[in-house]
C-alpha positions in Angstrom: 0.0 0.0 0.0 1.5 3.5 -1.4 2.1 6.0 1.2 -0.5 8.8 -0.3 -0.3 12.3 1.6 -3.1 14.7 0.7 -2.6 18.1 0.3 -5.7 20.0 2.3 -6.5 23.8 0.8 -9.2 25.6 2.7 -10.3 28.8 2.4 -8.5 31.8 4.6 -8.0 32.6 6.8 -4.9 29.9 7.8 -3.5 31.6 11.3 -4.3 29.3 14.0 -5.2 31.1 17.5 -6.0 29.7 20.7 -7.8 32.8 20.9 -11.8 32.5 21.3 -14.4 35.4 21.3 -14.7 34.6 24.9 -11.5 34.7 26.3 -10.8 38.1 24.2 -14.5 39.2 25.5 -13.2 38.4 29.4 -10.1 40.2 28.8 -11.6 43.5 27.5 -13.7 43.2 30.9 -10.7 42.3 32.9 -9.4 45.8 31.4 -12.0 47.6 32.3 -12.3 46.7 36.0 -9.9 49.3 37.2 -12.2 52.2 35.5 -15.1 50.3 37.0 -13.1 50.2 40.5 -12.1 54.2 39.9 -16.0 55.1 38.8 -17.1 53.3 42.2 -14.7 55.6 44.1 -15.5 58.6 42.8 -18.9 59.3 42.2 -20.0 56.6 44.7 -22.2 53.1 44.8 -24.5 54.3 42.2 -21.9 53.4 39.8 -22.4 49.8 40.3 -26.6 50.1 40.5 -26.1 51.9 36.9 -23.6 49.2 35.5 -25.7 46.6 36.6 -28.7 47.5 34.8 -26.7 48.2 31.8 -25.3 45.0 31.8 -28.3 43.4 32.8 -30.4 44.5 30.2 -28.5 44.1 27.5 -27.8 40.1 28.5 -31.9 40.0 28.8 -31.7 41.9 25.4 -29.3 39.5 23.7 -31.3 36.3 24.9 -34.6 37.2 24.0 -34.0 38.8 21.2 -32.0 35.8 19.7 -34.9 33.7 21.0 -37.4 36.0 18.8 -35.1 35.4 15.9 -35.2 31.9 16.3 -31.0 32.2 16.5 -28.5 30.1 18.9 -27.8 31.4 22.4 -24.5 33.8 22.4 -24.6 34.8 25.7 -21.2 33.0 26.4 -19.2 34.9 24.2 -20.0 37.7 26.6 -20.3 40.6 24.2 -23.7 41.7 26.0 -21.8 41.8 29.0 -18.6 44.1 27.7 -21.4 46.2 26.0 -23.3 46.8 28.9 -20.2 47.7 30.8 -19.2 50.5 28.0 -22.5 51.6 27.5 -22.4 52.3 31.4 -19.2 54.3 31.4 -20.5 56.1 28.5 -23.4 57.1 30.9 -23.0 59.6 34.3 -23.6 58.2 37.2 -26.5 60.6 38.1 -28.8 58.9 34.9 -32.2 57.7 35.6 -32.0 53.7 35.7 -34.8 53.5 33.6 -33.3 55.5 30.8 -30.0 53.6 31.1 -32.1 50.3 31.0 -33.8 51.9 27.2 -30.1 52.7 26.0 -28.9 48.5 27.1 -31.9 47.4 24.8 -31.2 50.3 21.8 -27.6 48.9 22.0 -28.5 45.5 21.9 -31.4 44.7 20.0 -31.6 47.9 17.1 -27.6 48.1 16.8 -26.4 44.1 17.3 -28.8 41.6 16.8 -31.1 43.3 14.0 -27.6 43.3 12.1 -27.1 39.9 12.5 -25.1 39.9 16.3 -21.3 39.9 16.8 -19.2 41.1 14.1 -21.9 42.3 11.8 -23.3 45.4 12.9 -21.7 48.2 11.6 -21.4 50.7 14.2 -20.7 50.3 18.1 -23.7 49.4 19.9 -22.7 51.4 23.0 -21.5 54.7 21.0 -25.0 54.6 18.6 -26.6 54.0 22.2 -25.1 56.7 23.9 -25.9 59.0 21.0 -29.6 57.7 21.2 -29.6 58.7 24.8 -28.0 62.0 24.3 -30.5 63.0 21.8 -33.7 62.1 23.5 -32.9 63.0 27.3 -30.3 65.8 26.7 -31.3 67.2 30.5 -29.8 63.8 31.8 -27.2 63.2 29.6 -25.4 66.7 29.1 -25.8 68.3 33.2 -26.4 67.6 36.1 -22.6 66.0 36.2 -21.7 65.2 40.0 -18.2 66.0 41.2 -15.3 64.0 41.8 -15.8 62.2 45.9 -19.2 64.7 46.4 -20.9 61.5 47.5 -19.3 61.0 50.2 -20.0 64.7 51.8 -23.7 64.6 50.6 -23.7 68.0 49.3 -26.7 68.6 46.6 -24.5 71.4 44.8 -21.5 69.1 43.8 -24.1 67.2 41.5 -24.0 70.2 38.8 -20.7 70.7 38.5 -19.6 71.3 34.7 -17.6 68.8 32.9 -14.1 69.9 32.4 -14.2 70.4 29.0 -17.7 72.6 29.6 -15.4 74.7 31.9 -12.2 75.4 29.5 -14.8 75.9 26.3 -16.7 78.7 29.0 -13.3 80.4 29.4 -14.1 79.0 33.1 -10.7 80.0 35.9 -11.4 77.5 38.2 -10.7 74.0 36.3 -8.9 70.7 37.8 -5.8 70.3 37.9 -3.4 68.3 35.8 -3.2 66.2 38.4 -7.2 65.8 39.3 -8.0 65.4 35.6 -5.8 62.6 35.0 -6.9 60.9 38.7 -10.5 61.9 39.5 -12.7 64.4 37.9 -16.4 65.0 36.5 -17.6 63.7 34.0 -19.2 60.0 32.6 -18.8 56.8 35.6 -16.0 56.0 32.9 -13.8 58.8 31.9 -13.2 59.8 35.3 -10.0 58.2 35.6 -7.4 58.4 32.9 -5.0 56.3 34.3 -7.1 53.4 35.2 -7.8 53.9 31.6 -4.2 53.6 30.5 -3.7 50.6 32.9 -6.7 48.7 31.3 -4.9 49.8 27.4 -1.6 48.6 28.5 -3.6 45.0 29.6 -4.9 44.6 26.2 -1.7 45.1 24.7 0.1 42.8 26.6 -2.5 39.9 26.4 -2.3 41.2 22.4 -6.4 41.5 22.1 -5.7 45.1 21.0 -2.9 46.2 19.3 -2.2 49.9 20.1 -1.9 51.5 16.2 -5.5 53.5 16.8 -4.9 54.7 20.1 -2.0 56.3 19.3 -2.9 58.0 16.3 -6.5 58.6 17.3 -4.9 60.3 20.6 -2.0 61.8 18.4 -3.8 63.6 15.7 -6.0 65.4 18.8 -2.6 66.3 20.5 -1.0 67.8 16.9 -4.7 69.6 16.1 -5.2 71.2 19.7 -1.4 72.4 20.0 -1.7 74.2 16.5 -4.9 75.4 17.5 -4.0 76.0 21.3 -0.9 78.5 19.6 -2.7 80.5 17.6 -5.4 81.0 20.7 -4.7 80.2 23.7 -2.4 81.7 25.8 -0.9 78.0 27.1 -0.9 75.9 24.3 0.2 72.8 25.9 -1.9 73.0 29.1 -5.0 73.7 26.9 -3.7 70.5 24.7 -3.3 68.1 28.1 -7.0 69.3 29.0 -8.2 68.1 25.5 -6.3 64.6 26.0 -7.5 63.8 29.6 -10.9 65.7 29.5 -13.7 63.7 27.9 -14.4 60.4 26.6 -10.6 60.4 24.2 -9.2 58.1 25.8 -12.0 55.8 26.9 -13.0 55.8 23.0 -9.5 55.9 21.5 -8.6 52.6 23.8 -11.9 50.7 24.3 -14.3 51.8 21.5 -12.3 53.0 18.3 -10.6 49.2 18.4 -13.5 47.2 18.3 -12.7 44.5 15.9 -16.0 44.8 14.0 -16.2 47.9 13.6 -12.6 49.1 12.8 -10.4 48.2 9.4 -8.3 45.2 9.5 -4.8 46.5 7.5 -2.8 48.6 9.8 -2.6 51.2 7.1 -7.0 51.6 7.5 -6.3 51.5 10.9 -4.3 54.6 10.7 -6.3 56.5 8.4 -9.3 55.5 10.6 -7.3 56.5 13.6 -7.1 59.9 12.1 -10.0 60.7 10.9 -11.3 60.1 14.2 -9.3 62.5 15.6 -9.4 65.0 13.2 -13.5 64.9 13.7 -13.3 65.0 17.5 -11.1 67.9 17.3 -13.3 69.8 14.8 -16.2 69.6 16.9 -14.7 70.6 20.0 -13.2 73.8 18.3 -16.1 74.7 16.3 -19.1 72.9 17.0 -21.9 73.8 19.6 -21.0 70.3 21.7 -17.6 70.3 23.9 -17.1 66.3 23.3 -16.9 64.8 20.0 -15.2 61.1 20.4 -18.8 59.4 20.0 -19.6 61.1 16.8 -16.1 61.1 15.4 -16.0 56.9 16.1 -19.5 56.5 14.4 -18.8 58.4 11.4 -15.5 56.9 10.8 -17.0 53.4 11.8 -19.5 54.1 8.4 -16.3 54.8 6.3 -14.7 51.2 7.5 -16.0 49.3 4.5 -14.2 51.8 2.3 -11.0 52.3 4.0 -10.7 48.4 4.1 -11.7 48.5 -0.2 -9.0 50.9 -0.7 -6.1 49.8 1.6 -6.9 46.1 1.4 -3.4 44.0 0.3 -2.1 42.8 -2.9 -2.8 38.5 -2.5 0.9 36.4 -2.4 1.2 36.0 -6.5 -0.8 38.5 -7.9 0.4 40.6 -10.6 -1.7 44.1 -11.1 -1.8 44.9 -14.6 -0.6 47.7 -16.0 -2.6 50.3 -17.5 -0.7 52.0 -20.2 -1.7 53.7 -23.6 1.6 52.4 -25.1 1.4 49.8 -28.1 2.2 46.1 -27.5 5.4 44.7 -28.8 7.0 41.7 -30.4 4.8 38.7 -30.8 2.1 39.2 -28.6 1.1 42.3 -30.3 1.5 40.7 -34.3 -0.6 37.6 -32.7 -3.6 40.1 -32.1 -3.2 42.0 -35.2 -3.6 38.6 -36.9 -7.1 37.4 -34.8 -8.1 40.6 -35.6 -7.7 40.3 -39.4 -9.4 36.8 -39.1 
């Protein structure tokens, strides 16, 4: 009996990974803790009553609404759950539960599972939710902002503080520090805390579940924008710059939300050009438009473009030749070969 060895082809892609949706699911929620852990300490146990509904609803969400479309049970991939969890830091802590509750089914059932679930919708659920949110209950979602550690002295007055980035557009002397802004200020449960942030990144890129190409230029072309723009303005033009990196949702978007895989290009090249687009569009509307924050609109928007940066930056395939496109007659044999068919 010959010794036969088949040759197996299969369609891409051939990188094996021990990687599941799951484990990179419970590592992006592994990140997150620390934010979670610096939300709960500064605006108080609220935090965790807000994330819990978030999270709660948009598991319920993601069950019935797969058992509506008469599709198999995802809830162990636990997408719902690192939805809910953005969708809650997205959200200040002051939010009626109800309304945070709407948002976790928005998320969920009009932005995921109408699209087809995990890796087919074509925005992020928790940034289109947010928006929703922001649009209908404007009173909830843009004031009303409680300040850093006021839950512990009780004190009504700290719960309508203005957001950092309110304060510096309103010309406002009394801001945060450097110091408090990149610690504990106002703002959504999740933004609060810029270097639980940064710990969280720095997980993901270890564990390499995110690598760090968007975050840098997402956060870079915001630093380049806001020092040319801080120069010709302002009278600091790096102080107003590190106000524009650390104030807001930049780097809770640029690390957590810009790098979702299903909504962000796969070549590192679309990944840049995403990257600063989004930055570009969050820096525009923070100079010139009527909101202070623009990292939710800037992601969606670019999120839209994905399908045409990944068209136009995708690779040449191993072996492929691209022909060339030139008005210059053919030569030699090739060319008297035609002339010939033609004749015929």
């Amino acid at each position: 009996m010959s010794d036969e060895r088949l040759l197996t082809a299969s369609a891409s892609p051939h990188i094996k990974s021990p990687a599941t949706t799951s484990r990179i699911m419970l590592d992006v929620i592994i990140a997150l803790i620390p934010s979670l852990v610096a939300g709960v300490l500064i605006f108080g146990p609220r935090v965790l009553a807000v994330t819990g509904v978030t999270v709660g609803f948009c598991v319920l969400s993601e069950y019935l609404s797969r058992r509506a479309m008469k599709r198999s049970n995802t809830l162990g991939d636990l997408s719902a759950v690192v939805t809910g969890v953005i969708l809650a830091f997205n959200l200040p802590s002051t939010i009626p539960l109800w309304m945070a509750a709407f948002g976790s089914v928005i998320a969920i059932v009009v932005v995921k599972q109408m699209f087809g679930g995990i890796g087919q919708n074509f925005v992020n659920p928790a940034l289109l939710a947010r928006i929703v949110l922001m649009v209908s209950f404007p009173a909830e979602m843009l004031s009303g902002w409680a300040n850093a550690f006021a839950w512990r002295n009780d004190n009504i007055d700290a719960l309508s503080a203005a957001t950092p980035l309110a304060a510096l557009g309103d010309g406002a002397k009394e801001l945060p520090t450097l110091f408090q802004m990149f610690f504990a200020r106002p703002g959504c449960i999740g933004e609060a805390c810029a270097f639980a942030l940064i710990l969280g990144g720095l997980y993901l890129t270890v564990r390499g579940v995110v690598i760090p190409v968007i975050p840098f230029f997402f956060v870079g072309t915001v630093a380049v924008f806001m020092l040319i723009y801080g120069a010709a303005t302002q009278e600091n033009a790096l102080t107003f710059t590190l106000y524009q990196l650390l104030g807001g949702g930049l780097l809770l978007g640029a690390i957590f939300m810009a790098t979702d895989y299903a909504t962000s290009p796969l070549s590192i090249k679309g990944k840049i050009i995403f990257a600063v687009g989004c930055g570009l569009i969050t820096s525009v509307i923070r100079v010139f438009g009527n909101m202070t924050e623009g990292v939710s609109f800037s992601i969606i928007l670019m999120n839209i473009l994905v399908p045409h940066i990944d068209r136009l930056t995708a690779p040449t395939p191993f072996g492929v030749v691209k022909e060339k496109k030139s008005g210059k007659k053919k030569e030699g044999a090739e060319a008297a070969a035609e002339k010939e068919a033609a004749k015929a």
